[in-house]
C-alpha positions as CSV (number, residue, x, y, z in Angstrom):
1,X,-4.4,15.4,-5.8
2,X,-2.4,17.8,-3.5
3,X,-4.7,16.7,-0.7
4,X,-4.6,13.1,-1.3
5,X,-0.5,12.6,-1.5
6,X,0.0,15.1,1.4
7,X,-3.1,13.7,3.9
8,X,-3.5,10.7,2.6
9,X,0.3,8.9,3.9
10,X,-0.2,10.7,7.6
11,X,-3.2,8.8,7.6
12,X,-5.2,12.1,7.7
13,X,-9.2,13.0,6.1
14,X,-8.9,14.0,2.5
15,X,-12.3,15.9,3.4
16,X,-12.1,17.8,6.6
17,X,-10.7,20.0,7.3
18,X,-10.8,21.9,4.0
19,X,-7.8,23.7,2.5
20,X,-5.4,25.6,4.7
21,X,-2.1,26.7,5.5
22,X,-0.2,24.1,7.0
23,X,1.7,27.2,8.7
24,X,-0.7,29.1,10.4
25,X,-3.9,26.9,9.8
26,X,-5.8,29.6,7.8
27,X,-8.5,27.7,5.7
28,X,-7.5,28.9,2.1
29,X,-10.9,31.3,0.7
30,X,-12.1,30.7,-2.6
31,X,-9.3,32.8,-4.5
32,X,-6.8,31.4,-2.6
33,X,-8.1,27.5,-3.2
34,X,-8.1,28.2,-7.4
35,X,-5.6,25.8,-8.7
36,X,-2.4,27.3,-10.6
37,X,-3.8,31.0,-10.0
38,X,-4.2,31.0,-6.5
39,X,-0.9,30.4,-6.3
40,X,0.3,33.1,-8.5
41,X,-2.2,35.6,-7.1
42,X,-0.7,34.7,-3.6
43,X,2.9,35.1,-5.1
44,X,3.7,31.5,-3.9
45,X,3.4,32.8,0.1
46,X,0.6,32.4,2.6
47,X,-2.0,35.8,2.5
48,X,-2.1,35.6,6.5
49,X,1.6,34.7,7.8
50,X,3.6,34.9,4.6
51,X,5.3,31.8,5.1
52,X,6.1,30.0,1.3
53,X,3.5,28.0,-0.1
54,X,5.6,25.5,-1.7
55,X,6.2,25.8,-5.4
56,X,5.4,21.4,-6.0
57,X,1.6,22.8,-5.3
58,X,1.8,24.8,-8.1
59,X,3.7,22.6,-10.3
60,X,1.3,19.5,-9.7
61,X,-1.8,21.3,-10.9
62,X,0.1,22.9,-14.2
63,X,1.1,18.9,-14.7
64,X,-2.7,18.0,-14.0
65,X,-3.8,20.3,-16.4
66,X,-1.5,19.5,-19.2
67,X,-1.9,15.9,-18.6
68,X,-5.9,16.4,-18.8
69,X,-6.2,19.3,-21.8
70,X,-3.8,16.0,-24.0
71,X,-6.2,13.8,-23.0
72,X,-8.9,15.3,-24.4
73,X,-6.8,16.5,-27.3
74,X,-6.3,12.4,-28.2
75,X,-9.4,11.0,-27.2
76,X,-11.9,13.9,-27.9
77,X,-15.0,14.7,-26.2
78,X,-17.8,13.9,-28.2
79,X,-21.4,11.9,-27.3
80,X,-19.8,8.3,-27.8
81,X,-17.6,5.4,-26.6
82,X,-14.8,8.5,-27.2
83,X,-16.1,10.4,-24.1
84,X,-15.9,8.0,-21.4
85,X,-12.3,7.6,-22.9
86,X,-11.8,11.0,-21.8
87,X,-13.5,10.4,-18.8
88,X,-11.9,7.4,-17.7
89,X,-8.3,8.5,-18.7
90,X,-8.5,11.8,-16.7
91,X,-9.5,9.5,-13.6
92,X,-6.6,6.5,-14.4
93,X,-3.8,9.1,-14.7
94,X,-5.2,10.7,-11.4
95,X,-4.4,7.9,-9.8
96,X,-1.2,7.3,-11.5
97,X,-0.2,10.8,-10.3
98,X,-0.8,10.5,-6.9
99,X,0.2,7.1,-6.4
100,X,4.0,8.3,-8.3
101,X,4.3,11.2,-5.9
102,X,3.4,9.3,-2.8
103,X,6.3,6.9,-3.9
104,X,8.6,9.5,-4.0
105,X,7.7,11.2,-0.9
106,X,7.6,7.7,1.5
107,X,8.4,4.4,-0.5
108,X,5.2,3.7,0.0
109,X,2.1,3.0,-2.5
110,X,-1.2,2.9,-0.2
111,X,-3.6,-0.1,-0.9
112,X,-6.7,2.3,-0.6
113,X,-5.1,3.7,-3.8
114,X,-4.1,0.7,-5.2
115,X,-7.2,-1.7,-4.2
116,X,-9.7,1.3,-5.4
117,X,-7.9,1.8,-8.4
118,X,-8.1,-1.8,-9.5
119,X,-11.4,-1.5,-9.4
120,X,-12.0,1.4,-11.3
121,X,-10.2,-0.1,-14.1
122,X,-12.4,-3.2,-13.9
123,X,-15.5,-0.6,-13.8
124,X,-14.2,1.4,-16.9
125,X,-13.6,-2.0,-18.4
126,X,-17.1,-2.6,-18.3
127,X,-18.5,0.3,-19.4
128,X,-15.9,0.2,-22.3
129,X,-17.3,-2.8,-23.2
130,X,-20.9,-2.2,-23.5
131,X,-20.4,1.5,-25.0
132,X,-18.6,-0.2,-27.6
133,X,-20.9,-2.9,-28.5
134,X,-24.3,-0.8,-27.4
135,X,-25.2,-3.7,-25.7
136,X,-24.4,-5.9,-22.2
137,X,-22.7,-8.5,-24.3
138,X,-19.9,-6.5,-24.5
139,X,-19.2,-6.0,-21.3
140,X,-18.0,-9.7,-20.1
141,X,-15.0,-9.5,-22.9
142,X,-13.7,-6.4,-22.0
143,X,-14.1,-7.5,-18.5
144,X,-12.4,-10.4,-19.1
145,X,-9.5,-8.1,-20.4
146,X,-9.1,-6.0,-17.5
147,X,-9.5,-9.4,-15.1
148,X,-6.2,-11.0,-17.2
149,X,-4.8,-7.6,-16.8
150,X,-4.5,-7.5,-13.3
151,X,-4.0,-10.9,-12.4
152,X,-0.9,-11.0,-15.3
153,X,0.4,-7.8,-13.2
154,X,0.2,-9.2,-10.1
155,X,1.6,-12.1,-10.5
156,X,4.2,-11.3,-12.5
157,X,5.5,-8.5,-10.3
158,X,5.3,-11.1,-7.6
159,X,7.6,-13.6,-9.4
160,X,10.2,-10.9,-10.3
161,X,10.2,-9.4,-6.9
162,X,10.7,-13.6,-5.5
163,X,13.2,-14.0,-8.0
164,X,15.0,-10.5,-7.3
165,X,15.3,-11.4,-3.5
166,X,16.9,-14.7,-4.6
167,X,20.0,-12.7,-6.8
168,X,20.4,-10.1,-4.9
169,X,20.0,-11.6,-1.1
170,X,17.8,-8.8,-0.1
171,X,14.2,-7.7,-0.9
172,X,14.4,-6.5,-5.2
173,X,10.6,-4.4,-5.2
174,X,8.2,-3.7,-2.4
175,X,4.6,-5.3,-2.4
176,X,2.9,-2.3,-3.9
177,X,4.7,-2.4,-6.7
178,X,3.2,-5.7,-7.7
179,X,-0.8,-3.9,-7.1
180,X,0.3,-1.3,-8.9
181,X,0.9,-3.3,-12.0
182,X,-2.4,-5.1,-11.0
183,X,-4.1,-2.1,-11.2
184,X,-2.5,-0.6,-14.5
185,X,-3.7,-4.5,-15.6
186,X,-6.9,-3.4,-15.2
187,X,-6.8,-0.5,-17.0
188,X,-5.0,-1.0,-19.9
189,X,-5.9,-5.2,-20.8
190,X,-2.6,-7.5,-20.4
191,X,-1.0,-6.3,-24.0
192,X,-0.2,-3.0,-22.6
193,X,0.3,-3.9,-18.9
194,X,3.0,-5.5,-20.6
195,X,4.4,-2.4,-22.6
196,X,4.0,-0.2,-19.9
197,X,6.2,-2.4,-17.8
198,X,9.1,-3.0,-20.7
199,X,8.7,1.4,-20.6
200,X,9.2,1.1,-17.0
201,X,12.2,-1.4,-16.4
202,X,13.8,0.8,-19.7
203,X,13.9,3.7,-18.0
204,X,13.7,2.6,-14.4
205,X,17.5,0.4,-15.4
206,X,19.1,3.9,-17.5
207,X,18.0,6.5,-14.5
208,X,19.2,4.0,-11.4
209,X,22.5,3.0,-13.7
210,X,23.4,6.7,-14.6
211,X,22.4,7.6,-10.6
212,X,25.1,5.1,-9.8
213,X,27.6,5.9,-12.4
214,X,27.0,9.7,-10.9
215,X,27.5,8.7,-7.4
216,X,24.2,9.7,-7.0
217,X,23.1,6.3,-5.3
218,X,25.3,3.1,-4.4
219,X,24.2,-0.4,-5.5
220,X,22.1,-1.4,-2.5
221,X,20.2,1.9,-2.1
222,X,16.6,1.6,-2.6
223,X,15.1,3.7,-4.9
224,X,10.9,3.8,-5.7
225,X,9.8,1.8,-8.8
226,X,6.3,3.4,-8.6
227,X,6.9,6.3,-10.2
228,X,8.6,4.4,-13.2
229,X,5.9,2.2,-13.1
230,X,3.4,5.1,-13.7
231,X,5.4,6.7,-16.3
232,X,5.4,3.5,-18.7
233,X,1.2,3.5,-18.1
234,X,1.2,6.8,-19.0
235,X,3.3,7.2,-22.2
236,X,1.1,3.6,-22.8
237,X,-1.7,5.6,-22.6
238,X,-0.5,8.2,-25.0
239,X,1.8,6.4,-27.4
240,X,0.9,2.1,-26.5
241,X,-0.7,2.2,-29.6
242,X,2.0,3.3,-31.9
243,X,4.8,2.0,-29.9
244,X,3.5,-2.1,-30.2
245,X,2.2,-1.6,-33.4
246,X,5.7,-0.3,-34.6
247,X,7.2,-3.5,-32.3
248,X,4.7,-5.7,-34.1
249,X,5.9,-4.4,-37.8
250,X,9.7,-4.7,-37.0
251,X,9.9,-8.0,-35.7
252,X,6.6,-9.8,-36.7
253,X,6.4,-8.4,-40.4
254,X,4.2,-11.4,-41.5
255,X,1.4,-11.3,-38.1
């Protein structure tokens, strides 16, 4: 994921050339490329011209790994419908990942990310489907799911990014956001699509309001919704479950 959000924006091979300094252009030997430990082991500074490896490379692979070892804690890893769970979720939350840091780094969100995530979802959709049932008439269903999904997100994004420009006289989210919801769409069905976006706009409105209140940003700075957007789909992921059936309890006691 390193290689992705730093190649990937400079419109640069996420395959050749391998690892390597960006200093010096030493390609990084086998030590050196081990996530997390390589780092330490090289003390956070390049073996051949001791320049500072930046300490975000090490931070993103403890994330990845925490992010992966709870997956596996929730969903398990056992011969069954539970396994590509695991599977699939490690994958979805790759993208989310890269796509959030990419954000950060250009206001950006590439549509070879998006695009390819969308249809990911759609695949694990699928699968989901016919693991669950044993049998292909499962798949159209949860298909079907992941379709609504990602036409809900699209469109809706599309309509409050229209409606944005209208109130505010200038442009309210960028294009990707919209594909980005698509794609979580896809993913997660339209019910938690949803969810993930309330999480999103929740904590997307209190960080950009306290930022202003701060000084931190004035009211026609843009900021990136991406990564807000990626954290709702991931505490979905985690907690969606809990958090709408605890929605459904305290407001629809009788459903």
């Amino acid at each position: 994921m390193n290689v992705v959000v730093h190649r990937l924006p400079a419109n640069l091979s996420i395959l050749w050339p391998p690892s390597r300094c960006p200093h010096c252009l030493h390609r990084l030997g086998k030590l050196e490329n081990i996530p997390i430990l390589g780092w330490l082991w090289l003390k956070g500074r390049c073996r051949h011209c001791r320049n500072r490896i930046p300490i975000r490379y090490f931070l993103i692979e403890a994330i990845t790994g925490v992010l992966f070892v709870s997956i596996f804690w929730k969903y398990g890893f056992v011969t069954n419908i539970i396994t590509w769970q695991t599977l699939g979720y490690w994958a979805f939350l790759s993208w989310l990942l890269s796509l959030c840091l990419i954000d950060l780094d250009t206001m950006t969100l590439p549509n070879s990310l998006t695009q390819s995530g969308l249809l990911a979802g759609l695949v694990f959709q699928g699968i989901t489907g016919y693991l669950s049932a044993s049998e292909l008439s499962g798949v159209s269903p949860q298909l079907f799911t992941g379709i609504v999904g990602a036409v809900l997100g699209m469109w809706l994004f599309e309509i409050i990014s229209f409606g944005g420009s209208i109130a505010f006289g200038q442009a309210a989210m960028g294009g990707g956001d919209a594909k980005l919801a698509a794609m979580i769409g896809a993913w997660l069905g339209w019910k938690y699509l949803l969810l993930s976006g309330f999480i999103a706009t929740a904590i997307g409105a209190f960080a950009g309001g306290g930022a202003i209140a701060l000084g931190y940003l004035n009211r026609r700075q843009p900021i990136p919704f991406g990564p807000f957007l990626t954290l709702g789909a991931g505490v979905t992921v985690f907690w969606g479950e809990v958090i709408l059936s605890a929605y459904l309890q305290l407001f629809f006691p009788w459903s």
